[in-house]
C-alpha positions as a Markdown table, in Angstrom:
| # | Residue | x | y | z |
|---|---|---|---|---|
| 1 | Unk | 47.2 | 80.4 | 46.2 |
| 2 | Unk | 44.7 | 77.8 | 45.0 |
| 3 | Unk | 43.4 | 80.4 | 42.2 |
| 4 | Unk | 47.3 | 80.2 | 41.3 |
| 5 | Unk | 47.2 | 76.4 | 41.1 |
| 6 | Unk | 44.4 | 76.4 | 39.4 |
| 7 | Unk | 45.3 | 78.9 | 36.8 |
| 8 | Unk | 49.0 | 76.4 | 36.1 |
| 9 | Unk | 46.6 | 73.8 | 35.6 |
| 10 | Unk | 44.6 | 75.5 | 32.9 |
| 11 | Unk | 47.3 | 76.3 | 31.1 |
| 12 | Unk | 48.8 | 72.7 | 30.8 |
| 13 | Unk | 45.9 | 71.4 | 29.6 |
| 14 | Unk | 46.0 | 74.2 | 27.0 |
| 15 | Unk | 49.0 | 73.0 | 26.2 |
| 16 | Unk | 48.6 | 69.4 | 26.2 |
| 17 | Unk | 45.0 | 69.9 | 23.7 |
| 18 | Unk | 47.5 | 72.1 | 21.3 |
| 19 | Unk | 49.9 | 69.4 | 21.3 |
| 20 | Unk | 47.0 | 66.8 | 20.2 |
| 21 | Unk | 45.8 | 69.1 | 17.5 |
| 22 | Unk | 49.2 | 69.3 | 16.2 |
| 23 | Unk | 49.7 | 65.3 | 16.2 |
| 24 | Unk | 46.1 | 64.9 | 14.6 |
| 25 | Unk | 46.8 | 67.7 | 11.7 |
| 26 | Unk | 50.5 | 65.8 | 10.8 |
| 27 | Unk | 48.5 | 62.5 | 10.8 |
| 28 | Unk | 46.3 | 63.7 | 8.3 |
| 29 | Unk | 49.0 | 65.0 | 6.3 |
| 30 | Unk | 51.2 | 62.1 | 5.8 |
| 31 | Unk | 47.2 | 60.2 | 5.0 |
| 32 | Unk | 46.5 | 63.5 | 2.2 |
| 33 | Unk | 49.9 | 63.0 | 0.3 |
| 34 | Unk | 50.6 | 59.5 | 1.1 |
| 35 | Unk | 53.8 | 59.3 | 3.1 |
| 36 | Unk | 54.5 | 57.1 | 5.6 |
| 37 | Unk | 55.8 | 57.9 | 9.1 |
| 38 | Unk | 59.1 | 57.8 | 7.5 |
| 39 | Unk | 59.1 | 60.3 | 4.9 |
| 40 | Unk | 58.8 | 57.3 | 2.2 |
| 41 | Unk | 55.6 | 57.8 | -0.3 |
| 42 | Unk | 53.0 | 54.8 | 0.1 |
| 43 | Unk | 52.5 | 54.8 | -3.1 |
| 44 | Unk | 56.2 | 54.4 | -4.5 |
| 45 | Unk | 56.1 | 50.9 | -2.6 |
| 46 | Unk | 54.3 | 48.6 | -5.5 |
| 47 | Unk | 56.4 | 50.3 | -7.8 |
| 48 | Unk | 59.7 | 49.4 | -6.1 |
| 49 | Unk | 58.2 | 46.0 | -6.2 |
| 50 | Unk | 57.7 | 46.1 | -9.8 |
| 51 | Unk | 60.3 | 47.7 | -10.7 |
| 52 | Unk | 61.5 | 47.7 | -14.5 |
| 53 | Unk | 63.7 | 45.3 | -15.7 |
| 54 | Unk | 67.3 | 46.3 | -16.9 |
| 55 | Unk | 66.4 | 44.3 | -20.4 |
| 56 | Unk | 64.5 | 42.4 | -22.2 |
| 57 | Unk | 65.1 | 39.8 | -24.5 |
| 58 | Unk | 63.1 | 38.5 | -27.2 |
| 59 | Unk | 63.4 | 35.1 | -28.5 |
| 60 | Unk | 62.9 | 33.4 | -32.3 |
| 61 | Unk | 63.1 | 30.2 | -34.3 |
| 62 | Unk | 64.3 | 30.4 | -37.3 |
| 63 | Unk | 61.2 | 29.8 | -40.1 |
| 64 | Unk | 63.7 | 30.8 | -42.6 |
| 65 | Unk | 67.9 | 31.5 | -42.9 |
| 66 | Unk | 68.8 | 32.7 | -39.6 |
| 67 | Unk | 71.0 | 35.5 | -40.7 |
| 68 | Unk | 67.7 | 36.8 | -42.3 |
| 69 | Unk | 66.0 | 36.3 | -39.1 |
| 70 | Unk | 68.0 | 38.1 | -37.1 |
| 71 | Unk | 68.1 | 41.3 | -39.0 |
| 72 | Unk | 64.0 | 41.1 | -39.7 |
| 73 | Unk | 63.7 | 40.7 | -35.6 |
| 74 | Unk | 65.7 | 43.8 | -34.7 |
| 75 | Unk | 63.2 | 46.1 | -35.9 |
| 76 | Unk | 60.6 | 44.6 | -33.9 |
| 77 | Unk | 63.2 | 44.6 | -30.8 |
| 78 | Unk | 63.7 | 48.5 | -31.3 |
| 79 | Unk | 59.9 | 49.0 | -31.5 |
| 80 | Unk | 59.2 | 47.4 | -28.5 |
| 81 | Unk | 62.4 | 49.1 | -26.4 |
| 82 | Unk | 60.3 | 52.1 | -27.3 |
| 83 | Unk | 57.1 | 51.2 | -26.4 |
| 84 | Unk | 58.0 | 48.9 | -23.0 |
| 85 | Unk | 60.8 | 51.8 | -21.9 |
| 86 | Unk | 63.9 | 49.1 | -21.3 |
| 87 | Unk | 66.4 | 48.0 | -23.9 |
| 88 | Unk | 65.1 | 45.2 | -25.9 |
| 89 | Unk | 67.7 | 42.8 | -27.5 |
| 90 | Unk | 66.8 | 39.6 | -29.9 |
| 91 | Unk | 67.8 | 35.7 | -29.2 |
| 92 | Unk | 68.0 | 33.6 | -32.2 |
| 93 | Unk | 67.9 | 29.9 | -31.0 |
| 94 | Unk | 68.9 | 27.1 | -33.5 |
| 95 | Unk | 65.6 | 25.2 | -32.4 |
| 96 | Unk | 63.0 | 25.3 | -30.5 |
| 97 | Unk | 64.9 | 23.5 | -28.0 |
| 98 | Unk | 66.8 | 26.0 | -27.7 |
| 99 | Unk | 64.6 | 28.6 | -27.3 |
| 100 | Unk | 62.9 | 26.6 | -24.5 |
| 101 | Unk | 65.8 | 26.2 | -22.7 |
| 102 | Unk | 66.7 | 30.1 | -22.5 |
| 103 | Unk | 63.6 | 31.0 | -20.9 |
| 104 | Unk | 63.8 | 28.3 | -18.6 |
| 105 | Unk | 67.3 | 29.8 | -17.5 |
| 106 | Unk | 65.7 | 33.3 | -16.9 |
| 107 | Unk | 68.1 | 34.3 | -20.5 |
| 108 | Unk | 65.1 | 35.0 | -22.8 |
| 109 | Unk | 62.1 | 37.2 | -21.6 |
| 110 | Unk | 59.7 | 36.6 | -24.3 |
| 111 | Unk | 59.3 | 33.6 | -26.7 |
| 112 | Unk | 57.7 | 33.6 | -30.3 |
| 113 | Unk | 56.9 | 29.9 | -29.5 |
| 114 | Unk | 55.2 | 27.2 | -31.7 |
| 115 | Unk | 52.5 | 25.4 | -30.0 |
| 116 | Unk | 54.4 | 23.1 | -29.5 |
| 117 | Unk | 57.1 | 24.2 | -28.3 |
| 118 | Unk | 54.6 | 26.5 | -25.9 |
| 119 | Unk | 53.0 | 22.8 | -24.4 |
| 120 | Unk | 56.9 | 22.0 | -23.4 |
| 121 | Unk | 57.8 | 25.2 | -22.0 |
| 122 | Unk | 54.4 | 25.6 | -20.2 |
| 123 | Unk | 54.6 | 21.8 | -19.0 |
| 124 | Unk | 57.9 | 22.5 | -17.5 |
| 125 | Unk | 56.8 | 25.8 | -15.4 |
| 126 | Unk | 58.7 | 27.8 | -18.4 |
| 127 | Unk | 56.3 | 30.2 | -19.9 |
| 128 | Unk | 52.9 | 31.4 | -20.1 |
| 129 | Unk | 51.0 | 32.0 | -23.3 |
| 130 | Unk | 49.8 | 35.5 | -23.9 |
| 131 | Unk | 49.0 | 35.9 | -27.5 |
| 132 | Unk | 48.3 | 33.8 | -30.7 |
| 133 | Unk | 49.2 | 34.9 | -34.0 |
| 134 | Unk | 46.5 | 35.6 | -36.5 |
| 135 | Unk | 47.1 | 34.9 | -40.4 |
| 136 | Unk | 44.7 | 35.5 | -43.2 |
| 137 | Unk | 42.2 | 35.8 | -40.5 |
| 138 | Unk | 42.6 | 33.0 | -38.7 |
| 139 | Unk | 44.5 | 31.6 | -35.3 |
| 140 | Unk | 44.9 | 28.7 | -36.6 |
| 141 | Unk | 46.6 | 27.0 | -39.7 |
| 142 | Unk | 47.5 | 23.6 | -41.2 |
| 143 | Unk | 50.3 | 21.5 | -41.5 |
| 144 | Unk | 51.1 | 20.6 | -45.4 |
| 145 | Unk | 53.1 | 17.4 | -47.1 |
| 146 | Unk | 54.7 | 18.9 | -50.3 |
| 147 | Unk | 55.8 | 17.0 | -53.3 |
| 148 | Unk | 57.7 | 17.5 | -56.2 |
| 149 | Unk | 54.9 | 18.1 | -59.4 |
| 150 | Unk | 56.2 | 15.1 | -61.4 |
| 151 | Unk | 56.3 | 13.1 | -58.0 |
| 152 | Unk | 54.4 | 9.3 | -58.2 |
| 153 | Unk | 53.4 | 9.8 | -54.9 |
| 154 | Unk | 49.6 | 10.4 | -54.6 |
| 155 | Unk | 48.4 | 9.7 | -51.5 |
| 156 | Unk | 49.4 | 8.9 | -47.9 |
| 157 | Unk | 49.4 | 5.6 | -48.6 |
| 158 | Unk | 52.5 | 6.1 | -50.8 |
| 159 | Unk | 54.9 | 7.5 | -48.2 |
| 160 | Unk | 56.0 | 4.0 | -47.3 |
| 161 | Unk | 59.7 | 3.9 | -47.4 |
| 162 | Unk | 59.6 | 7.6 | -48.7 |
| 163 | Unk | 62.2 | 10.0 | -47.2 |
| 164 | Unk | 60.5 | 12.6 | -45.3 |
| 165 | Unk | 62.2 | 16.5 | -44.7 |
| 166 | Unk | 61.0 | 17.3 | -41.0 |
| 167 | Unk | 61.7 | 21.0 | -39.9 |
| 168 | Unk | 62.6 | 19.5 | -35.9 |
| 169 | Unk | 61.2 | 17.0 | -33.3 |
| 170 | Unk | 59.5 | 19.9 | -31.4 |
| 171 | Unk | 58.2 | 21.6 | -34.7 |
| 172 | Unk | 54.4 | 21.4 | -34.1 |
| 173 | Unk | 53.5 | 21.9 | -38.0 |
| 174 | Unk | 57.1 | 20.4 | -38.8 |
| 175 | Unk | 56.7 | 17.3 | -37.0 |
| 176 | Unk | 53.8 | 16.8 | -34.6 |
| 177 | Unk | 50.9 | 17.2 | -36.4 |
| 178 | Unk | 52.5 | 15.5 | -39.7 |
| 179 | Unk | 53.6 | 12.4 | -37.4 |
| 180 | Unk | 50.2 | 12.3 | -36.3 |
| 181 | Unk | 48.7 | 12.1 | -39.7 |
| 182 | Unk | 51.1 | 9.1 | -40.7 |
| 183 | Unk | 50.6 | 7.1 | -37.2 |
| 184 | Unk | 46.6 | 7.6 | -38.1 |
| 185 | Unk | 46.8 | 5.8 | -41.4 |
| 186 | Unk | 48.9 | 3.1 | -40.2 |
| 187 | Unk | 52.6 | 4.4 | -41.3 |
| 188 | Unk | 55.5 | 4.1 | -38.3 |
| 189 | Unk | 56.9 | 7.1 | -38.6 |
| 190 | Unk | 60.4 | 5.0 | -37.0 |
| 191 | Unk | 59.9 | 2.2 | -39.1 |
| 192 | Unk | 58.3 | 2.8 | -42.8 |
| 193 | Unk | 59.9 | 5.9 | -43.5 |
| 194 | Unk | 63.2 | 7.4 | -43.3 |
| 195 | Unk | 63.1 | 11.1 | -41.8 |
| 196 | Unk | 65.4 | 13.9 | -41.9 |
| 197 | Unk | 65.4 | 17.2 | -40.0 |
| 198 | Unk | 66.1 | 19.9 | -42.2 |
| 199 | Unk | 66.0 | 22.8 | -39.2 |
| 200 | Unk | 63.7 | 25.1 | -41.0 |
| 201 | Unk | 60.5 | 24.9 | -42.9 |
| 202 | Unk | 61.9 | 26.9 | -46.1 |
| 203 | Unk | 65.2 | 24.0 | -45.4 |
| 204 | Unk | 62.2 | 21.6 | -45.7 |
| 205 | Unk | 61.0 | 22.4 | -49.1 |
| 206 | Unk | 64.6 | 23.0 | -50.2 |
| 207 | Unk | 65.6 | 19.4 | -49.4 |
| 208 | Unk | 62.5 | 18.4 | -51.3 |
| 209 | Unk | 63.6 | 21.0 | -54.7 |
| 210 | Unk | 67.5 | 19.9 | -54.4 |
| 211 | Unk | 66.2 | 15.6 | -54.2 |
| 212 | Unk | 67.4 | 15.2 | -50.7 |
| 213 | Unk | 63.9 | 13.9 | -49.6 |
| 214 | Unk | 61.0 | 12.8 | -51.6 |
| 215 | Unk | 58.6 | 14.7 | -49.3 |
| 216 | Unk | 58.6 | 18.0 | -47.6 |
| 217 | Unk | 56.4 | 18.9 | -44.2 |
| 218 | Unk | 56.0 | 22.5 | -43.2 |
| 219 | Unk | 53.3 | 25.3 | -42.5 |
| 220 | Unk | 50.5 | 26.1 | -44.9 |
| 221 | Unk | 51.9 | 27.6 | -47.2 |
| 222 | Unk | 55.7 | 27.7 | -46.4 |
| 223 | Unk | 56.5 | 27.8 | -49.9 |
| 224 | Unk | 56.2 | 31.2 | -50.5 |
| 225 | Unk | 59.2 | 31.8 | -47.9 |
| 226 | Unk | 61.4 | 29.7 | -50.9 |
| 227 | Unk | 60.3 | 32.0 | -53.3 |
| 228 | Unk | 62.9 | 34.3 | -52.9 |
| 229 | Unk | 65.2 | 31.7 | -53.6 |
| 230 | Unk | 63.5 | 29.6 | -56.1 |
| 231 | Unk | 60.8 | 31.7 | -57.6 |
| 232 | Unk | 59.8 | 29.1 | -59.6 |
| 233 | Unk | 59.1 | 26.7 | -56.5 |
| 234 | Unk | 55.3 | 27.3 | -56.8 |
| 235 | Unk | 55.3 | 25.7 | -60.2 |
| 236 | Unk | 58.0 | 22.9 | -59.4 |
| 237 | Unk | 55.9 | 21.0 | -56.6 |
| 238 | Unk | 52.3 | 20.5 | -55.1 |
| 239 | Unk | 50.3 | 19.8 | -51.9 |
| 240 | Unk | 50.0 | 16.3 | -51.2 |
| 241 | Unk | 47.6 | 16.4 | -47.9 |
| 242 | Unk | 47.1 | 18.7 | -44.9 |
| 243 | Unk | 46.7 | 17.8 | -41.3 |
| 244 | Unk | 44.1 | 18.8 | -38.7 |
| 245 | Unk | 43.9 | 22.4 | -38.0 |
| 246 | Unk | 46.7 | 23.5 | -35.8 |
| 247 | Unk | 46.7 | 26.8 | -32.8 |
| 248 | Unk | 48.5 | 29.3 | -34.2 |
| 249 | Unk | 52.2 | 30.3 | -33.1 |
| 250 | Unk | 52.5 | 32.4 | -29.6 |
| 251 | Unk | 53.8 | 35.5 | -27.6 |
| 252 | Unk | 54.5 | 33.6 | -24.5 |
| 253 | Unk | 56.9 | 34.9 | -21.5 |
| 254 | Unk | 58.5 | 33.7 | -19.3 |
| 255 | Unk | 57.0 | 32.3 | -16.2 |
| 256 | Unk | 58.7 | 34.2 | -13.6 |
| 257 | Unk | 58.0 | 37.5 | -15.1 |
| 258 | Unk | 56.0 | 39.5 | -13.1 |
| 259 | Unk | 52.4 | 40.0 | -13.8 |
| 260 | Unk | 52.5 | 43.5 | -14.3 |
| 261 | Unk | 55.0 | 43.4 | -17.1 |
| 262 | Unk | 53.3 | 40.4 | -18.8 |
| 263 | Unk | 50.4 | 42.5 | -19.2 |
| 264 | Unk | 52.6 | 45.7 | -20.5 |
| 265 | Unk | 54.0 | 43.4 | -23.1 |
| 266 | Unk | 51.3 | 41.8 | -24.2 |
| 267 | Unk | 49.7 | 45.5 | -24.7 |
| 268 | Unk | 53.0 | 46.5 | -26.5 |
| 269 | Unk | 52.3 | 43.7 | -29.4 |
| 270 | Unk | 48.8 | 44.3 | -29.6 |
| 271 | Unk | 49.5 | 47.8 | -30.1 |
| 272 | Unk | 52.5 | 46.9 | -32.5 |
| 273 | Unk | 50.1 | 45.0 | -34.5 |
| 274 | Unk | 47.4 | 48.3 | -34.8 |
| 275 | Unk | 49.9 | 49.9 | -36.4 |
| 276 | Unk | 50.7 | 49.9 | -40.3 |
| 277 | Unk | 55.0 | 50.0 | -39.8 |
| 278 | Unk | 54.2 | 47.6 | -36.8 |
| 279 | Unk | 52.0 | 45.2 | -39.1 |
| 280 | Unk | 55.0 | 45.0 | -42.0 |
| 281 | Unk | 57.5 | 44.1 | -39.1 |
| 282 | Unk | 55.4 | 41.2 | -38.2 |
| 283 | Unk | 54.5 | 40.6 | -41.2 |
| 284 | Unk | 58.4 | 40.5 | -42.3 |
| 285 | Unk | 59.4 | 38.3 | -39.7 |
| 286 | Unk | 57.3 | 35.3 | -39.3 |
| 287 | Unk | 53.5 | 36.3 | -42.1 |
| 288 | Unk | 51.8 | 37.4 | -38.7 |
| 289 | Unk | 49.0 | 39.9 | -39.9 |
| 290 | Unk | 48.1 | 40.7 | -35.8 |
| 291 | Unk | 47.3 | 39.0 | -32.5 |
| 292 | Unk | 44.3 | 38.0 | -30.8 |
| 293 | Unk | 44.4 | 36.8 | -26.4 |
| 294 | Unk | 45.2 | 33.1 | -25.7 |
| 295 | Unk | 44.8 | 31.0 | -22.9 |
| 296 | Unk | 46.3 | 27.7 | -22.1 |
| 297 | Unk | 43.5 | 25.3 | -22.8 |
| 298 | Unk | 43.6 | 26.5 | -26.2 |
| 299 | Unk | 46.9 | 24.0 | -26.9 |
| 300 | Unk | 45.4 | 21.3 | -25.3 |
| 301 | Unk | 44.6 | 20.1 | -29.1 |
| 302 | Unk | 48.3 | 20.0 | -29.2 |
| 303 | Unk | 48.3 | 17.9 | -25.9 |
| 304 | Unk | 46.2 | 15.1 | -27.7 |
| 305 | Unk | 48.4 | 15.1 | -30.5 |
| 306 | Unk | 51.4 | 14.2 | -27.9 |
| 307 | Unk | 48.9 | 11.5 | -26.2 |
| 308 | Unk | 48.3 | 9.9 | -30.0 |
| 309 | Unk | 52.3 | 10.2 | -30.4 |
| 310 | Unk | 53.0 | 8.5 | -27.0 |
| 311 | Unk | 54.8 | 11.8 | -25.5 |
């Protein structure tokens, strides 16, 4: 009788050691091939979390027509649907403003945004910079005042009572920087001259060519973007002055993006940029030969300019 009880005991422990071994082997499994105890893969979590957006959209301020714009920018759109893997539409804003104001709302993703323009989006908790432009070399550029060739005006000096052709209030090569310069040898910008904003830097230099101002401000050298309309436009005016040296225009997105997609974007232009048809698409658009990494205190140049300006 007790070698009976003690034989029923023996096997219950048998069975109670198989029963562990079988729990520690499934444990081990759902560790090897990362499932939880649920069935749902541990590593399919972050990706749920970032998972892709249904769309982007890429914003622009018009440099030139906006018609023109548009249709330059949808190449660019389609290159990066390809490389980011969502649809990618284009936003043409009528300002900066504008432009600002969408990606505060969450309705544009990415911004090609002035410096300006970055400082008041980024000042707001709209957008972060990624990238800044590179031209001939350089990330940064000048501001010009243009003239007509014939013009009496030779110096800063003579912009007294002069009618000015802005591009816009948050233009940082358009307006800023220019307003600056003036304020800095003694000319109120609101009282000694009489500005207009033309909406566009090639508008700008029109104004100028047609006699609707007596000075034009824009980008270094925004002139060539008039050629196509007045190929002559080279001939027909000159540079009066330059300002200060200027960051270059960005890449910024939107704050609220999440991190990992800021960093696949900001790989998708870089990579845009490395590539010949990529290169001609920037270049078509807005004279960007490529990009280099930015960082916030890079603007803060731009920052001082809004000090001297009382912003």
């Amino acid at each position: 009788m007790h070698k009976r009880i003690g034989l029923i005991a023996i096997a219950f422990v048998a069975l109670f050691a198989l029963a562990a071994c079988g729990s520690s082997t499934n444990k081990t499994n759902h560790e090897g091939d990362g499932q939880t105890p649920t069935g749902q893969s541990t590593t399919e979590q972050p990706q749920q979390q970032e998972q892709a957006p249904a769309k982007l959209v890429v914003g622009f301020v018009p440099s030139q027509e906006a018609e023109n714009l548009d249709a330059k920018a949808k190449p660019l759109a389609d290159l990066l649907t390809d490389k980011l893997g969502v649809p990618v539409e284009v936003f043409v804003g009528s300002d900066y403003t504008a432009l600002i104001e969408a990606m505060g709302a969450g309705k544009v993703d990415i911004g090609f945004l002035n410096p300006q323009g970055y400082v008041l989006a980024k000042d707001r908790g709209y957008a972060d910079v990624l990238l800044k432009a590179v031209r001939h070399g350089s990330d940064s550029y000048r501001a010009q005042f243009v003239v007509l060739k014939d013009s009496p005006i030779q110096s800063i000096a003579d912009l007294k009572g002069k009618k000015i052709a802005f591009v816009d209030p948050a233009s940082t090569s358009g307006y800023v920087y220019p307003v600056v310069l003036l304020k800095k040898n003694g000319i109120d910008p609101e009282k000694d001259i009489t500005p207009i904003m033309s909406g566009g830097h090639d508008k700008a230099i029109l104004a100028l060519l047609r006699g609707d101002a007596d000075v034009a401000v824009s980008f270094d050298d925004a002139r060539t973007i008039v050629e196509k309309t007045d190929p002559d436009v080279m001939n027909k005016t000159r540079i009066l002055t330059y300002t200060d040296n200027i960051p270059n225009d960005t890449v910024s997105v939107r704050s609220s993006l999440p991190e990992a997609w800021k960093e696949k974007i900001k790989a998708a232009f870089l990579g845009i940029a490395e590539d010949e048809h990529g290169k001609q698409i920037i270049q078509d658009i807005y004279s960007h030969d490529g990009y280099t990494e930015a960082k916030d205190s890079d603007f803060d140049v731009v920052r001082e300019a809004n000090r001297l300006m009382g912003q």
